[in-house]
C-alpha positions in Angstrom: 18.6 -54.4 -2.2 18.3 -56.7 -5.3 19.2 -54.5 -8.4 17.9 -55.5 -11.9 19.1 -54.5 -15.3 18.8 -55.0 -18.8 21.2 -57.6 -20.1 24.3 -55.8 -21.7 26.6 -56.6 -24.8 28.9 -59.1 -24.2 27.1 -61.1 -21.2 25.3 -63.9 -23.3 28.1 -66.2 -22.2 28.2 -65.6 -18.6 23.7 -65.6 -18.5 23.8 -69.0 -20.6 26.6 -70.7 -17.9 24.7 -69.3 -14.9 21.2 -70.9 -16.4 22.9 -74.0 -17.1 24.4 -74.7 -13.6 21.0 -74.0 -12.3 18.6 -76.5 -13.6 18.6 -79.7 -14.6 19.6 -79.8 -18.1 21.0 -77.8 -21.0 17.1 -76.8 -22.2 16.5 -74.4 -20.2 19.6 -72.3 -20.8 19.1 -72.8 -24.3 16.1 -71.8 -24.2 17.0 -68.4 -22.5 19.8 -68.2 -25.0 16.9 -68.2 -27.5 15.0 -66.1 -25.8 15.8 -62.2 -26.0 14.7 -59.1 -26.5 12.4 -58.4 -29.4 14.3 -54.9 -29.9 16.8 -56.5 -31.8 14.9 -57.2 -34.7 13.3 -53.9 -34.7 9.9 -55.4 -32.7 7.9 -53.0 -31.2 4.6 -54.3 -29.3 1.4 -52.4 -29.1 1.4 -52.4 -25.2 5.3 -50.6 -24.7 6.7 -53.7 -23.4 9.8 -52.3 -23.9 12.5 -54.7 -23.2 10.6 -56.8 -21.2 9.0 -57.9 -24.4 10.3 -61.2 -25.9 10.6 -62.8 -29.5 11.8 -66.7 -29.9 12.7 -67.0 -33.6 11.5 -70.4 -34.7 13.7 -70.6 -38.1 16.9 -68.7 -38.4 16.1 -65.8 -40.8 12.5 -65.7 -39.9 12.2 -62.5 -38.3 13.5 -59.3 -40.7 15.3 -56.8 -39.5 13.1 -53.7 -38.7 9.9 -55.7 -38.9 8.2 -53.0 -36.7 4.6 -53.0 -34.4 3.3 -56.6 -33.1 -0.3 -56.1 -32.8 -2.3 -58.9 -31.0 -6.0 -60.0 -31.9 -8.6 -58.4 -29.8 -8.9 -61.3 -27.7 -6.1 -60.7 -26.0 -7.4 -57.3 -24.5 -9.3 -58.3 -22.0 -5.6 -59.5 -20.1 -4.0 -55.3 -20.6 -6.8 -54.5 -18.6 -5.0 -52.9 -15.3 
């Protein structure tokens, strides 16, 4: 049995070596590195994505601390739909 967990303190190192051996080049772990849970700017989304949902910060600073509930355009409804 595979078991899956959230990502705890202190493993960024250890993820970003294990993504680097196991593709091509660098890019892809950097982009994992990049890449985390929204939670730790204070991101909520709409749906309860929980940890599952992701923010990639596209200039350092961008995102404020405790910026709060993501909401997504109407558009993007018709893909929640179970």
């Amino acid at each position: 049995m595979t078991i899956i967990r959230s990502e705890q303190s202190g493993e960024t190192a250890a993820i970003h070596k294990l993504h680097k051996a196991s593709f091509p080049t660098e890019a892809q772990a950097k982009l994992v590195d990049a890449l985390r849970s929204a939670g730790r700017w204070g991101l909520l989304d709409e749906y309860g994505g929980g940890e599952a949902f992701q923010a990639l910060e596209l200039r350092p600073g961008s995102i404020p601390l405790g910026a709060g509930l993501v909401r997504y355009a109407p558009e993007f409804e018709e893909f929640t739909q179970a």
